[in-house]
C-alpha positions as CSV (number, residue, x, y, z in Angstrom):
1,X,60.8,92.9,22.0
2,X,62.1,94.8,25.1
3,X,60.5,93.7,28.1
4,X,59.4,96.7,31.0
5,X,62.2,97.3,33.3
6,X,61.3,94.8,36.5
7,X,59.8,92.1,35.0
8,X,63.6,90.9,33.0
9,X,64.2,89.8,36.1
10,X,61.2,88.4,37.4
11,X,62.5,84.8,38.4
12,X,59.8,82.1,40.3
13,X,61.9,79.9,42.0
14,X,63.2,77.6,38.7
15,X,62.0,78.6,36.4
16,X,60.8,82.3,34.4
17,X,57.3,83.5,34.4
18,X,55.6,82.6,31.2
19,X,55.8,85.8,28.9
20,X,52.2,86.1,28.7
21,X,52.0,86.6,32.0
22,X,55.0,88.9,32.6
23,X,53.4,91.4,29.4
24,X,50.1,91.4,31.5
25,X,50.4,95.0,34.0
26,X,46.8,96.4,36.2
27,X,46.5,99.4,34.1
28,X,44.5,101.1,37.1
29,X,47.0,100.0,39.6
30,X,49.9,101.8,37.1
31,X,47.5,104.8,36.6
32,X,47.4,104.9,40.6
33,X,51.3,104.6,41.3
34,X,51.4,107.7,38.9
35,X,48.4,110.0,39.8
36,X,48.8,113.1,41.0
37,X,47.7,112.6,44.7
38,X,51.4,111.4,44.8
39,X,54.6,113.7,45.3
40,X,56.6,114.2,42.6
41,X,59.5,112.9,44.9
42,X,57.8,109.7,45.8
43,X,56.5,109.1,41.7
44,X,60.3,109.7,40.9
45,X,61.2,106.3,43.3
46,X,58.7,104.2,41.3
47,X,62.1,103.4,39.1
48,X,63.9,102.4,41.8
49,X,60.5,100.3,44.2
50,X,58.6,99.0,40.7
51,X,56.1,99.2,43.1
52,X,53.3,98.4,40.5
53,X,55.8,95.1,39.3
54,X,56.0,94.3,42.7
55,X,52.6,94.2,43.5
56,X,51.8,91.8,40.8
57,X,54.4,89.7,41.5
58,X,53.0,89.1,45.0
59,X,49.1,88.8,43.4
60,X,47.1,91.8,44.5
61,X,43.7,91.8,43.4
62,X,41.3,95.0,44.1
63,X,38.9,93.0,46.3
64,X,41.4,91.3,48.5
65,X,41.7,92.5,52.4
66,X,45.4,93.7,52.4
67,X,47.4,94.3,55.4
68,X,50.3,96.9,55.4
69,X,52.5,96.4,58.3
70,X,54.5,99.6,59.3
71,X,53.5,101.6,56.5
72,X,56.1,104.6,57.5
73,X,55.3,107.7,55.5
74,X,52.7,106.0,53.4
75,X,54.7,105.7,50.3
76,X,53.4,102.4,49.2
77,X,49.8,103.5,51.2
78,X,49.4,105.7,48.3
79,X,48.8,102.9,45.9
80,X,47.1,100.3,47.7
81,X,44.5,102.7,49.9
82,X,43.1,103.6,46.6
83,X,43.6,100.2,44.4
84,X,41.4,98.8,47.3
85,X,39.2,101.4,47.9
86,X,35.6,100.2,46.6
87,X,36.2,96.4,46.6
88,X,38.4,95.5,49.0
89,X,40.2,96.4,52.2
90,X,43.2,98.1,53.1
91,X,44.5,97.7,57.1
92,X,48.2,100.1,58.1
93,X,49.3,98.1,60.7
94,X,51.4,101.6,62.4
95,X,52.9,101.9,65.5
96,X,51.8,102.0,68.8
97,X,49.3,104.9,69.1
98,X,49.8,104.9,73.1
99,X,53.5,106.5,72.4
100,X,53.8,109.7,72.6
101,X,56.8,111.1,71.7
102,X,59.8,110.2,69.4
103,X,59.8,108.3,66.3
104,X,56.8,106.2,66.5
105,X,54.6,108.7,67.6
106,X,56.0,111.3,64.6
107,X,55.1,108.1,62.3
108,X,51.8,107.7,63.6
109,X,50.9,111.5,63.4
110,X,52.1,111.8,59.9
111,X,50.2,108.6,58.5
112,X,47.1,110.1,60.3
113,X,47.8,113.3,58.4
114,X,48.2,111.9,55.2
115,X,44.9,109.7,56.0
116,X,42.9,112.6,56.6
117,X,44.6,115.2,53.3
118,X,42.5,112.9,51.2
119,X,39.1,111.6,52.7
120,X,38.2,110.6,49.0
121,X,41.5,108.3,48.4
122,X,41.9,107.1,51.9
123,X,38.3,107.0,54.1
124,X,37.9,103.4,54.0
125,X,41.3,102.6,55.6
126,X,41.3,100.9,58.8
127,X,44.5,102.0,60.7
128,X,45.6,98.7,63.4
129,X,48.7,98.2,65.7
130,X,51.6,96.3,65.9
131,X,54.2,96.9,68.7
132,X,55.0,93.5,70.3
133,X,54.7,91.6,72.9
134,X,51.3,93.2,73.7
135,X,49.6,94.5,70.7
136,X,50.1,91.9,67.7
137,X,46.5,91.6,66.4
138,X,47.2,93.4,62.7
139,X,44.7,92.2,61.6
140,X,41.2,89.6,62.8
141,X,42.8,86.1,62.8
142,X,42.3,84.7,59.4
143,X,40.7,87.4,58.0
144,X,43.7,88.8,55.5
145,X,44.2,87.8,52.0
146,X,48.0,89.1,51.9
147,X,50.2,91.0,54.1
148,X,52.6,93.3,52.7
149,X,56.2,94.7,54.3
150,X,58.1,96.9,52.8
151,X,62.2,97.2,54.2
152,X,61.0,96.6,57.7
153,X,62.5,93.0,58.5
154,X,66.0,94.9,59.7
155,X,64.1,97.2,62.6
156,X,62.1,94.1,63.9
157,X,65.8,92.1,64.0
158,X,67.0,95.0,65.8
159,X,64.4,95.1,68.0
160,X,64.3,91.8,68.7
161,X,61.2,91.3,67.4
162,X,61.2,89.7,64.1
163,X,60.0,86.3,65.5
164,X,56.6,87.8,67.0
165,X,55.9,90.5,63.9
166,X,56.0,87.0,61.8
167,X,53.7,85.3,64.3
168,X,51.4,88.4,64.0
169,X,51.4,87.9,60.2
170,X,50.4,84.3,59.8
171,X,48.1,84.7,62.3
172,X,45.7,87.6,60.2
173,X,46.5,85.9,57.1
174,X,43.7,83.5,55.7
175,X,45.3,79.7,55.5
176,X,47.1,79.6,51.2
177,X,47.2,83.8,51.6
178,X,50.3,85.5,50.9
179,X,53.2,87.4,53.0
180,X,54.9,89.8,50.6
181,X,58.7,90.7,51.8
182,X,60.8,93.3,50.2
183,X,64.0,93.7,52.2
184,X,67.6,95.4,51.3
185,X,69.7,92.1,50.9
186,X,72.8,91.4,52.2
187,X,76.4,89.3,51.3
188,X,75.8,86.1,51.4
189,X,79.6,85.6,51.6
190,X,79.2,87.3,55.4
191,X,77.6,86.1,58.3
192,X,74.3,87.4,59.2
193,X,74.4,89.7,62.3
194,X,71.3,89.4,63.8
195,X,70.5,92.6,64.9
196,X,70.9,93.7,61.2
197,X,72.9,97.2,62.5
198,X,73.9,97.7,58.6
199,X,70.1,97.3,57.6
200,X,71.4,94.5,55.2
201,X,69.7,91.2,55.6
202,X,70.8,88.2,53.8
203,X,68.0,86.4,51.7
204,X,68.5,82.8,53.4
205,X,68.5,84.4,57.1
206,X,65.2,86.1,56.2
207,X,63.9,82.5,54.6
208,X,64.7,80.8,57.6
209,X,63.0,83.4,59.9
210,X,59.4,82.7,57.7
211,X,59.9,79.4,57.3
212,X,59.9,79.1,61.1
213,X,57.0,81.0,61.8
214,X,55.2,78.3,59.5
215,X,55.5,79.6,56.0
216,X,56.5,78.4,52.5
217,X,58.5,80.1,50.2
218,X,56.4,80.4,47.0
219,X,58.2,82.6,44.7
220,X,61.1,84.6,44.3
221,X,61.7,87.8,41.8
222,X,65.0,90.3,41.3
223,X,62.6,93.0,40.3
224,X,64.3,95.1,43.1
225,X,68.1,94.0,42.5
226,X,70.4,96.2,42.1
227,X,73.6,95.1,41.1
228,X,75.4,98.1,41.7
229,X,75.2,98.2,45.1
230,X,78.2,96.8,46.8
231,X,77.0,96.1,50.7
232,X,79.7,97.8,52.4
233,X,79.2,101.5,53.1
234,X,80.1,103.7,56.0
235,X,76.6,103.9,57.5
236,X,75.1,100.4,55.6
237,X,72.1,101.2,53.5
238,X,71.1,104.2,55.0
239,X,74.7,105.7,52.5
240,X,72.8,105.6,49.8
241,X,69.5,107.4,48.8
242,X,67.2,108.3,49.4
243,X,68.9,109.0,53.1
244,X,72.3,109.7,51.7
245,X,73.6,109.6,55.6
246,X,77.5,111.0,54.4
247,X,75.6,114.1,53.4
248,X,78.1,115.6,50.9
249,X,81.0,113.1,51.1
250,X,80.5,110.9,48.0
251,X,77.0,111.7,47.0
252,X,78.0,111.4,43.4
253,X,79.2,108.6,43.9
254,X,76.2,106.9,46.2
255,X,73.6,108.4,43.7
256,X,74.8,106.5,40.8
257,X,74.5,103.4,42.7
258,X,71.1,104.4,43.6
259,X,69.0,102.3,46.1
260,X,69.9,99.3,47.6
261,X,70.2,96.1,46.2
262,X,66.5,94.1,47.2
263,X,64.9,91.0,47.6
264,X,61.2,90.2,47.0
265,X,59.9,87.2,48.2
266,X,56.7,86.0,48.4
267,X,55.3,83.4,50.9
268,X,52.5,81.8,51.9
269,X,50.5,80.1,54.8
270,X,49.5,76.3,54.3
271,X,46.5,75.5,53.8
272,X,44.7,73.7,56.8
């Protein structure tokens, strides 16, 4: 029997999920990655994200509180707002609302657009803040059941900031709740830069930076791997798509590697 695509690599550190358990998919959270309240475009990256795969993997259940941080352009929003909609809760952690101009405050305008296209997918979300030093309260302390990034861990490193968005997120999360990391992963043949200027981010160096904001390492799963992907382009990860940052140069070429190789680890705070 051929497996889904995803879960034939779904490895928990040691051993392989039971294949019960792997078999088992949230039919409602599938029929929600696929509705129609979703662009074409951003259905088309499910092959590449397995966002529903992923999801499982960390544990999402509908009535959990569930803390996005830096949801972008929503993509991922699009599936949890309305998984969580009528028994749980759903917090985008944006960006800081008190900038004006540039890139943050384009990001925050377009989440509140999208929020407000769809009152009856999206009218329960509570939108929150993150933008250290001052505003790191995602979420009430101890009040989240899982928090949930999405290739981020590269910005904060080149921001400096990785340390404090990690405090942030074990101090919302309930103690045994879970931080779920996806993150394009680097060579572990090369030495980490810490700024992360290629976007690349080498699975131990990311370990080590939860580990010493207090968490454990629970699971790991090569639902996002991709193989193909070498590590070494002319602009890092942004070469390949969906940015495709050599424009015309290559394309071919970048498409059939496709998206970057990832890593999906899930962590979680101690219990007290």
């Amino acid at each position: 029997m051929q497996l889904p695509v995803g879960w034939l690599h779904a490895l928990i550190i040691g051993f392989f999920l039971p294949a019960a358990a792997l078999a088992q998919t949230d039919a409602r959270l599938q029929e929600i990655a696929n509705g129609d309240h979703r662009s074409a475009e951003n259905r088309a990256r499910n092959d590449y994200r397995h966002p529903v795969e992923t999801l499982e993997f960390f544990g999402l259940k509908d009535d959990m509180t569930v803390v996005e941080i830096w949801p972008g352009g929503g993509w991922y929003t699009e599936i949890l707002a309305p998984y969580l909609r009528d028994k749980g809760r759903f917090i985008a952690a944006g960006f800081d609302q008190d900038v004006k101009e540039g890139y943050y405050a384009r990001g925050s305008a377009a989440l509140a657009a999208k929020l407000a296209a769809r009152p009856d997918l999206y009218d329960r979300v509570t939108v929150s803040e993150l933008a250290p030093p001052h505003k790191v309260e995602i979420a009430p302390a101890g009040s989240a059941d899982m928090v949930l990034t999405f290739r981020n861990l590269h910005n904060w490193m080149g921001q400096g900031q990785a340390e404090a968005v990690l405090a942030a997120a074990y101090l919302a999360l309930k103690p045994g709740g879970v931080l779920g990391l996806v993150e394009h992963r680097g060579d572990p043949a090369k030495p980490q830069d810490p700024a992360a200027k290629s976007g690349y981010v080498t699975e131990a160096y990311a370990i080590a930076l939860a580990e010493r904001a207090g968490f454990r390492l629970a699971a790991r799963s090569e639902i996002n791997a991709n193989p193909k992907d070498t590590k070494d382009h002319p602009k890092g990860v942004w070469t390949l798509p969906p940015n495709l940052a050599m424009g015309e140069q290559d394309r071919a070429r970048y498409q059939a590697i496709g998206e970057s190789d990832r890593m999906t680890l899930k962590f979680v705070k101690p219990a007290e």
